[in-house]
PLY file of the C-alpha trace (Angstrom):
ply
format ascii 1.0
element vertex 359
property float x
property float y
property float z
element edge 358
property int vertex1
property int vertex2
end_header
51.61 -29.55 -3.61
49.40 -30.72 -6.58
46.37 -31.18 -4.51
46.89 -27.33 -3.16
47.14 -26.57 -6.76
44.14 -28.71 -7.50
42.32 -27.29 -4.75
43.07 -23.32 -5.87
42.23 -23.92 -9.50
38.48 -25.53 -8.10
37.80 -22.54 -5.68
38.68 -20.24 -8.88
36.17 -22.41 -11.31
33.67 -22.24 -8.41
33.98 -18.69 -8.42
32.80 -18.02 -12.32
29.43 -17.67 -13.88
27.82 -20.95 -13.97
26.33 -20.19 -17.15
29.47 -19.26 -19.07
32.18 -20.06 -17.07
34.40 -16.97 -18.28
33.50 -13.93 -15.73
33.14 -13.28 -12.21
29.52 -13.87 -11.02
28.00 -10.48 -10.14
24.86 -11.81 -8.53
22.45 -14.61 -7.23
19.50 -15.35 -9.55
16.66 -15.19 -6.83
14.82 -17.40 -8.98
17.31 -20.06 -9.38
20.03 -19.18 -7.25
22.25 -19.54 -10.02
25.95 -17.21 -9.72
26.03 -15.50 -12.58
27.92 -12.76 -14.54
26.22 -9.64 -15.18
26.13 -10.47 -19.21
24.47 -13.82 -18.96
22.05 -12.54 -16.50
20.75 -9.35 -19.37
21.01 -12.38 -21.78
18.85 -15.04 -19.81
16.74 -11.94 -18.67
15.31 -10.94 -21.69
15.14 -14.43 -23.18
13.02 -15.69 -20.91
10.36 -12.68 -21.49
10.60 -12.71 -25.26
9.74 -16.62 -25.00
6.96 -15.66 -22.22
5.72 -13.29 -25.50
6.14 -15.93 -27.69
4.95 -18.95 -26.01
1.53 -16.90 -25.49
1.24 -15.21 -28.02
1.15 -12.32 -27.13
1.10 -9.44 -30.14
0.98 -9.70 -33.69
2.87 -7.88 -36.15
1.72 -4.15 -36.52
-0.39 -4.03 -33.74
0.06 -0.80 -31.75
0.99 -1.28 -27.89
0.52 0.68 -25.50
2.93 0.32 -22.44
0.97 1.57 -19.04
4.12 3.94 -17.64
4.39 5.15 -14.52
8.18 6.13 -14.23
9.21 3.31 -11.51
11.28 0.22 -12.12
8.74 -2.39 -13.37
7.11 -0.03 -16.17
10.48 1.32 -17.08
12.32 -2.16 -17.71
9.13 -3.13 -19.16
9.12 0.01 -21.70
13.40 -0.36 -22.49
12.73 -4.61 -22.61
10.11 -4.47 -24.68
11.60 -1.68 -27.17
15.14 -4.04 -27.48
12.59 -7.35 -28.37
11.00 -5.47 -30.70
14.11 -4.21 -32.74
15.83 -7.58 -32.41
13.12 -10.21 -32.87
11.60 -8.15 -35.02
7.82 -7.90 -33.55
6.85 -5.30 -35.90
4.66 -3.31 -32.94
4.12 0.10 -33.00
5.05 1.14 -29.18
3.46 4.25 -27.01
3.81 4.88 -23.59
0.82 5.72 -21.14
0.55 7.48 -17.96
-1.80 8.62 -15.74
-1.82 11.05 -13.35
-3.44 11.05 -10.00
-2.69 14.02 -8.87
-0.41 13.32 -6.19
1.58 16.10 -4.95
5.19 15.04 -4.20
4.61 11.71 -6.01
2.84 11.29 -9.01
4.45 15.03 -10.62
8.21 13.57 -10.27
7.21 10.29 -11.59
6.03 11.96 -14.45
9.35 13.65 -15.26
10.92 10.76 -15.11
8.45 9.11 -17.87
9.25 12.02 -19.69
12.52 11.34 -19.97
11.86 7.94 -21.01
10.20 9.21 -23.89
13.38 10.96 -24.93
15.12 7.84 -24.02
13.27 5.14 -26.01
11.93 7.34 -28.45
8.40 6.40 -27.70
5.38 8.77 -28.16
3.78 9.55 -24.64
0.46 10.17 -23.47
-0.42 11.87 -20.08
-4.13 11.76 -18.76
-4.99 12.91 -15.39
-7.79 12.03 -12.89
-8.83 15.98 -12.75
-9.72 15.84 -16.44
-11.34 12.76 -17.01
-12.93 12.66 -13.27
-12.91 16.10 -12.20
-10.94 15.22 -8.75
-7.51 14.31 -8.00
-6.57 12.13 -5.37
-5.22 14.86 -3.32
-9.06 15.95 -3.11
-10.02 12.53 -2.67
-8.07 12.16 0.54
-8.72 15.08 1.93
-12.26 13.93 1.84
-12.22 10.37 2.87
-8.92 9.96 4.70
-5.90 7.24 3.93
-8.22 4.07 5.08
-9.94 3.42 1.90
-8.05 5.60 -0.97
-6.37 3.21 -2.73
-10.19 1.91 -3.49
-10.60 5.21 -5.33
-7.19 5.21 -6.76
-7.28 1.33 -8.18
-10.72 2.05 -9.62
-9.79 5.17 -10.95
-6.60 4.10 -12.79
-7.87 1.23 -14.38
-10.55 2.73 -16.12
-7.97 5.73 -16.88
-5.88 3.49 -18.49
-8.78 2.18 -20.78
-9.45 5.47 -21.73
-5.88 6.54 -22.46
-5.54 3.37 -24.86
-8.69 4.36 -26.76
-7.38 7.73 -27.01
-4.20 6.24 -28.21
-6.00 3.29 -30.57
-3.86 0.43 -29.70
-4.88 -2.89 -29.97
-2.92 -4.13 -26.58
-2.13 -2.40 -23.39
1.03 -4.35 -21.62
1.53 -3.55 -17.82
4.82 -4.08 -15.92
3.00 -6.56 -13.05
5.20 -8.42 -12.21
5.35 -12.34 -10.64
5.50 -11.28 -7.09
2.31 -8.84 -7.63
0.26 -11.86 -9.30
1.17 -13.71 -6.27
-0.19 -11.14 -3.95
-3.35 -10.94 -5.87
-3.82 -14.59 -5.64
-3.51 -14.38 -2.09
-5.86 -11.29 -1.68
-8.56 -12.62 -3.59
-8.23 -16.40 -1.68
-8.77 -13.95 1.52
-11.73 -11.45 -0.08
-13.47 -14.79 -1.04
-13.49 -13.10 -4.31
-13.87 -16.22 -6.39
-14.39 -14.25 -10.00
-11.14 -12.07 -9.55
-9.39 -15.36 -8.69
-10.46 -17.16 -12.11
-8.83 -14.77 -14.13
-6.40 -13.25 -11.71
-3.47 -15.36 -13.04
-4.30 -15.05 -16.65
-1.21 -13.26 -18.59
-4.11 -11.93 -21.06
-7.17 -10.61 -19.90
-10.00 -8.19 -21.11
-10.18 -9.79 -24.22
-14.05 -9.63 -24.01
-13.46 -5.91 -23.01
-12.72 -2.63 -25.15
-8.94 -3.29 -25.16
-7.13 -6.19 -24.22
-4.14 -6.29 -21.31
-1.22 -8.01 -21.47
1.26 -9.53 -18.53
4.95 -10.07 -20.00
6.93 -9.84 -16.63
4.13 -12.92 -15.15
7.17 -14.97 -14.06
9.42 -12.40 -13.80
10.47 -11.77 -10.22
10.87 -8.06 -8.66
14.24 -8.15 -7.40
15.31 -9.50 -10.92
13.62 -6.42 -12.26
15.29 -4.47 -9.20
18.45 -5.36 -10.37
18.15 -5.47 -14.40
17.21 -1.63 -13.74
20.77 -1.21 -11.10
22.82 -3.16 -13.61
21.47 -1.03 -17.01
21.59 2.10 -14.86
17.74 2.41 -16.35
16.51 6.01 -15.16
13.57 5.19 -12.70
11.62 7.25 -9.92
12.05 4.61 -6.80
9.68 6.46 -4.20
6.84 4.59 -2.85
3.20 6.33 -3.20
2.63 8.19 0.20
-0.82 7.30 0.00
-0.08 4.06 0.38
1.38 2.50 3.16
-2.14 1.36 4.89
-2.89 -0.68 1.93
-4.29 -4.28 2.42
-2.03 -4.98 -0.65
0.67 -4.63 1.92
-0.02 -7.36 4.45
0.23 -9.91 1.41
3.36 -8.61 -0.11
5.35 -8.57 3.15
3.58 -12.63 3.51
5.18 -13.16 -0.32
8.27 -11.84 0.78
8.77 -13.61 3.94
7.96 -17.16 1.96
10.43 -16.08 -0.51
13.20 -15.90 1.76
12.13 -19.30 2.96
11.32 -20.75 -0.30
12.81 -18.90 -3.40
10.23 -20.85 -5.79
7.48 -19.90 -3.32
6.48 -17.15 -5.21
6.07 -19.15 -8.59
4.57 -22.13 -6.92
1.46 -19.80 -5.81
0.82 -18.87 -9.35
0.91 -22.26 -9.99
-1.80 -22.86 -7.62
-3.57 -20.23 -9.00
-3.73 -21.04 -12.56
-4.84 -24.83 -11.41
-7.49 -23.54 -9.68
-11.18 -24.89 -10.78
-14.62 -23.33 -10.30
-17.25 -25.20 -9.90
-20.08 -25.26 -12.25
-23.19 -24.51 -9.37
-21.16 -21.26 -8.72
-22.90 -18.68 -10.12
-20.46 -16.27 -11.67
-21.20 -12.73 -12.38
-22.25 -11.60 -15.49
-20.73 -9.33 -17.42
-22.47 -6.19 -18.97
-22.04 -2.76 -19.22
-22.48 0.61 -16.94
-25.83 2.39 -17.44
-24.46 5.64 -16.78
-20.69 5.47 -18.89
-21.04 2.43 -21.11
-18.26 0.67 -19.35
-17.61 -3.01 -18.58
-19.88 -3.65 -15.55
-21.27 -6.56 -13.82
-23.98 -3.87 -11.78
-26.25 -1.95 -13.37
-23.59 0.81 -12.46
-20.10 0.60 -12.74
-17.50 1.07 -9.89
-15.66 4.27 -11.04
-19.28 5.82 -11.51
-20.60 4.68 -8.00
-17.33 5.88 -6.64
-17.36 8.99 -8.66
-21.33 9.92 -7.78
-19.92 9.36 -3.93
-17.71 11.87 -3.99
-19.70 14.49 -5.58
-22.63 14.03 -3.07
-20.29 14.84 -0.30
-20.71 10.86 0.52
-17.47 9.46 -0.39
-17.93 6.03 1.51
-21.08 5.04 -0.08
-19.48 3.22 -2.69
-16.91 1.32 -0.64
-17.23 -2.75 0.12
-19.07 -5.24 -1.86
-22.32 -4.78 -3.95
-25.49 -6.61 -3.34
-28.32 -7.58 -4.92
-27.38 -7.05 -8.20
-27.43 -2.85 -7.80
-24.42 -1.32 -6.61
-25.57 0.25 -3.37
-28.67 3.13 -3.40
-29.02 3.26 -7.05
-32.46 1.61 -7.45
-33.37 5.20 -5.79
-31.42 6.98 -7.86
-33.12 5.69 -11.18
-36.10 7.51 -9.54
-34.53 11.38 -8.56
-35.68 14.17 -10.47
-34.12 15.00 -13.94
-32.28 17.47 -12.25
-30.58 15.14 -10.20
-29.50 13.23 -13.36
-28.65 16.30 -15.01
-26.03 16.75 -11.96
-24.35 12.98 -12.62
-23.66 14.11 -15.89
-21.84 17.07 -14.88
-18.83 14.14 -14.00
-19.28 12.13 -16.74
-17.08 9.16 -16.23
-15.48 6.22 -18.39
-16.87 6.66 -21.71
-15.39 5.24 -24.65
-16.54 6.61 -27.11
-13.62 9.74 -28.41
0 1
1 2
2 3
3 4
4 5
5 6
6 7
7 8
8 9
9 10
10 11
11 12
12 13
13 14
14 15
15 16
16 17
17 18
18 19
19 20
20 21
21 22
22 23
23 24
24 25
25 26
26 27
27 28
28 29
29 30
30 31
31 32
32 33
33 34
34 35
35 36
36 37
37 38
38 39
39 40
40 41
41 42
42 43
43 44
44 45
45 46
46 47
47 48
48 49
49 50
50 51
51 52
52 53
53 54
54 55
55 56
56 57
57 58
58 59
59 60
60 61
61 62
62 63
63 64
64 65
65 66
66 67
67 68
68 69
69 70
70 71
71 72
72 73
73 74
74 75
75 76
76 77
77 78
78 79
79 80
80 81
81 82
82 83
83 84
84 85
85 86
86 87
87 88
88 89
89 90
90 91
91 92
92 93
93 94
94 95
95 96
96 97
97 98
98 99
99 100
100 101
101 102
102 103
103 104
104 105
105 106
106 107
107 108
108 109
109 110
110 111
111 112
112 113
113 114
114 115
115 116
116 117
117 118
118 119
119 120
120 121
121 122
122 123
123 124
124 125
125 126
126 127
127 128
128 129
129 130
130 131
131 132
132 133
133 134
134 135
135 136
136 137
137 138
138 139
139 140
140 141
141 142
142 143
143 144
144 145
145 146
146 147
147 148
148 149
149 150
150 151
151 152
152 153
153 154
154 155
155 156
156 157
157 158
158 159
159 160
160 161
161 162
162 163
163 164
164 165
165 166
166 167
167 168
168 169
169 170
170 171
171 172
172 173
173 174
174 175
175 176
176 177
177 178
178 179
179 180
180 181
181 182
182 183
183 184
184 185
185 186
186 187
187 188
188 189
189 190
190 191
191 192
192 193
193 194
194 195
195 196
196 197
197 198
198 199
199 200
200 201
201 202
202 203
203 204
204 205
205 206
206 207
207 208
208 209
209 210
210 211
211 212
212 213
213 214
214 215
215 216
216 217
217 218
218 219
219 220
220 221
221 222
222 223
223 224
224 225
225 226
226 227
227 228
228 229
229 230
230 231
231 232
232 233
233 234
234 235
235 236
236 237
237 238
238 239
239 240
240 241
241 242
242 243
243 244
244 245
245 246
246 247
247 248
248 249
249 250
250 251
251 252
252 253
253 254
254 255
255 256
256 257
257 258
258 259
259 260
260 261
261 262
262 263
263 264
264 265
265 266
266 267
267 268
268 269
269 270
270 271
271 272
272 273
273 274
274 275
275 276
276 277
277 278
278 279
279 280
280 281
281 282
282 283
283 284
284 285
285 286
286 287
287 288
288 289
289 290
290 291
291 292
292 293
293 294
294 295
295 296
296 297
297 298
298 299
299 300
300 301
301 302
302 303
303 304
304 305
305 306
306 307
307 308
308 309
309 310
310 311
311 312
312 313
313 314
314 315
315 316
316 317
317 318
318 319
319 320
320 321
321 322
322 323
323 324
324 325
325 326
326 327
327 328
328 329
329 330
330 331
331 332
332 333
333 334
334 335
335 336
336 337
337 338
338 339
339 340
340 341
341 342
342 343
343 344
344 345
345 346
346 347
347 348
348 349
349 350
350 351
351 352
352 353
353 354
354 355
355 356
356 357
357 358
């Protein structure tokens, strides 16, 4: 009888949170596989991204952030994490949130409400640019033009350069985005496959652009996604969940279903490739690129044109694939002719001025 009553009261104790031992475990830490309540797992949650902040250094008191928004789960848990750090560790940041908008009908215009609400939410200023303004085309255009193979080219190019724009606008001295561990995995991957050995040196940095116009910053680096996932289910966070519908062809895909599949495998997988990615050397005969800036827009460039402008002068010739796959010889694609068109052709590239910094 005492061993039954031995036996019940172990079962019971096996059934608690393994952190606190008090309440019912609510889920499996995918990282860990610790059973844990849901209190302990919003405690070691946010701990272990305010000592990710911390531990690198991160922000300094009264710098202005700017968090890149785009209404789904990692960007929203990123924007309501980051606001309860700053209020109870006392950061001292001025936060803003910062969308852009692609112009993607069915997609990008519900996100968008969604951020808006956040901005009631969180009480954080918000600021909306959109591909039409700064590039003159949205990426409804764009795929019309060029089809769903290559768009997320445009798109990737696009955005990132939007997003420096927005955070000059803005004058912040950081931009945080919500990329997560399982997307710096998937890069690491990607660029092992491109061969792209200068994207791979920094790939796995939490900081990078520091030699750039505005720094970025990587809080959720170790975080996984399904933690995110389910901080956002268990805080009833109010995110837009719908995947682009321009995307689905992405190459980005193939790796993430990979990650996943080692994940299931190998929980620590995903952390382990990181790892590997951080540890990775160069070696000193390989010439790197070198960094400089865009002839035509003044941004950061490595060609004597950047990739939003090559990109950008594409689409308005009617030749939207001219600037898709890898530059050579120093000049991204035809423009050693184009430094020798007419002025009037020149005249027509700045029609579509692109990715200048200077507000």
């Amino acid at each position: 009888m005492e061993a039954s009553e031995a036996k019940i009261k172990k079962q019971g104790a096996s059934r608690l949170c393994c952190l606190c031992n008090q309440r019912r475990p609510v889920l499996k830490r995918p990282k860990t596989l610790q059973q844990i309540c849901k209190e302990c797992f919003y405690e070691v949650f946010e701990e272990e991204i305010h000592q990710v902040i911390v531990k690198n250094g991160l922000f300094k008191s009264g710098e202005r952030v700017a968090i890149g928004a785009s209404g789904g789960k990692d960007s929203t848990v990123l924007a309501y994490v980051l606001s309860e750090l700053n209020r109870r560790h006392s950061y001292g940041l001025d936060l803003f949130l910062l969308s852009i908008d692609e112009g993607i009908t069915g997609y990008r215009d519900d996100s968008l409400e969604t951020v808006k609400r956040n901005e009631l939410q969180y009480g954080l200023p918000l600021q909306i640019l959109s591909y039409k303004d700064l590039y003159g085309w949205t990426m409804d255009d764009i795929v019309k033009m060029i089809g769903l193979k290559n768009n997320c080219t445009f798109c990737g190019v696009f955005r990132r350069q939007a997003l420096d724009r927005g955070a000059a606008l803005l004058k912040v001295d950081k931009l945080v985005t919500g990329h997560n561990a399982d997307d710096i995995a998937e890069t690491v991957l990607l660029n092992i496959l491109r061969g792209d050995i200068a994207r791979l040196s920094r790939c796995t940095s939490i900081t990078t652009g520091e030699d750039g116009p505005i720094p970025r910053c990587k809080p959720f680096k170790y975080t996984y996604e399904k933690e995110i996932v389910m901080y956002a289910y268990f805080k009833k966070l109010d995110y837009f969940s719908t995947e682009c519908i321009y995307s689905p062809n992405a190459y980005r895909g193939f790796a993430r279903e990979f990650i996943k599949d080692l994940e299931r495998l190998r929980p620590r997988a995903i952390l382990d490739i990181i790892k590997s990615g951080e540890d990775f050397r160069i070696a000193t005969t390989t010439k790197m690129p070198e960094q400089g800036t865009c002839e035509r827009c003044g941004y950061i460039s490595s060609q004597k044109w950047c990739k939003a402008c090559v990109l950008l002068d594409g689409l308005n010739r009617g030749l939207p694939k001219m600037g898709i796959g890898r530059a050579r010889g120093g000049v991204n694609g035809d423009h050693q002719k184009e430094t020798k068109k007419p002025a009037s052709a020149a005249r027509s590239l700045e029609s579509k001025q692109c990715g200048s910094l200077d507000f």
